[in-house]
C-alpha positions in Angstrom: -73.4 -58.5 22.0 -73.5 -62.4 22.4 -70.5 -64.1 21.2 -70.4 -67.1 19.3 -67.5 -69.9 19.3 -66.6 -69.4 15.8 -66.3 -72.9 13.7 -64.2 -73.9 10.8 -67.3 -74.8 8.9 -68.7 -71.3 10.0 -65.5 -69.4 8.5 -65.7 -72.0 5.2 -69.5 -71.2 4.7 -68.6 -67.3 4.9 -65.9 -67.7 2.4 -67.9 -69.5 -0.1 -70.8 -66.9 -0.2 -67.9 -64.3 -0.4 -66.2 -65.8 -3.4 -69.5 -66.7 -5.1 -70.5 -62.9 -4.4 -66.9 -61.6 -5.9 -67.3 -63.8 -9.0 -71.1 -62.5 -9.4 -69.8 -58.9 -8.8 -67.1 -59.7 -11.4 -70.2 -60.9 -13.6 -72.6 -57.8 -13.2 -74.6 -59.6 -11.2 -75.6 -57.2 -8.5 -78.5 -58.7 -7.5 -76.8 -62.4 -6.9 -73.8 -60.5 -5.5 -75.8 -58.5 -2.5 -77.5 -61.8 -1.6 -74.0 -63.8 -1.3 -72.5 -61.0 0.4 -75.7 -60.9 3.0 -75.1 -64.7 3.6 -71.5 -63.9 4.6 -72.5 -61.3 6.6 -75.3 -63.1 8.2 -73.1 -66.2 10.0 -73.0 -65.1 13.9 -73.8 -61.4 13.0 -75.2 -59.1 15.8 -78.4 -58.3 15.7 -79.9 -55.9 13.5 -76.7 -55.8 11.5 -77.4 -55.8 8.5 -81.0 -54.0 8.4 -78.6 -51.1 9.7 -77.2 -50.9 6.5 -79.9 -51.7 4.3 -81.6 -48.5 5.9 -78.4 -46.6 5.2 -78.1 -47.6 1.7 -81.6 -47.0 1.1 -81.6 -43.3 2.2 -78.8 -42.9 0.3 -80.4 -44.1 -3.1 -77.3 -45.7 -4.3 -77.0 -47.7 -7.7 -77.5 -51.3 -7.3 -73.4 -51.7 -8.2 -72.7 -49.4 -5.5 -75.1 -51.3 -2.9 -73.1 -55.0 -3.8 -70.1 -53.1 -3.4 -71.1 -52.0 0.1 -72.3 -55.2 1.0 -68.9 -56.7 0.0 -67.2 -54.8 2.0 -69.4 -55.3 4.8 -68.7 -59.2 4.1 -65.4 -58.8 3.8 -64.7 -56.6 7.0 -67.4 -59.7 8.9 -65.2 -62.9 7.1 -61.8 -61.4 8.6 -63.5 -61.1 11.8 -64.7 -64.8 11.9 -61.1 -66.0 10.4 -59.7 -63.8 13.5 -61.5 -65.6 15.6 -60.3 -69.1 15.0 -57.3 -70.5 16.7 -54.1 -71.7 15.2 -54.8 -75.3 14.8 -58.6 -74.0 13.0 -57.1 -71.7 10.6 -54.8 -74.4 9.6 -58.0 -76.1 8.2 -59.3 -73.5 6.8 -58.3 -72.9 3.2 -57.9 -69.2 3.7 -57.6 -68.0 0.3 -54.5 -66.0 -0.4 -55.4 -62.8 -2.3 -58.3 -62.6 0.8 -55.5 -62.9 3.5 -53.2 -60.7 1.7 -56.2 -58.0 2.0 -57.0 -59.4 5.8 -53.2 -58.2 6.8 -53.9 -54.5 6.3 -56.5 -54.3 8.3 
């Protein structure tokens, strides 16, 4: 897998998609929520990624609320992986939002 030097404006892209995809989760907006939680997903991603799990979800013939909530967590697991990445003096300007790095500490 290539790596990528991770950039503040890499990590505050994937937060914005993910908190656009929470509120449009929140919202019942499934559809909107998947495609915000694929953009997160998508920033530096190895390849083939995320066609893994579209095939997995699509054998499993899950409920479209059940696919945004697996692509959430798929974001979320791939934003505290990017966040990771960044040194000290990077995450200090990064706006980390709290209740995500509460969440980020148990994993």
């Amino acid at each position: 897998m290539e790596q990528f030097a991770i950039t503040v404006e890499d990590v505050r892209e994937a937060q914005d998609s993910f908190k656009a995809g929470m509120t449009q989760h929140e919202g019942k907006e499934f559809q909107e929520a998947i495609e915000s939680f694929k953009k997160t997903s998508s920033i530096h991603a190895p390849e083939g990624h995320l066609e893994e799990l579209q095939k997995k979800l699509r054998a499993g013939k899950f409920k479209l609320q059940q696919e945004s909530i697996a692509y959430m967590g798929c974001a979320a697991v791939h934003l505290s992986h990017l966040v990771q990445q960044l040194d000290e003096d990077q995450k200090e300007q990064v706006p980390v939002d709290s209740q995500l790095t509460e969440v980020f500490k148990g994993w």
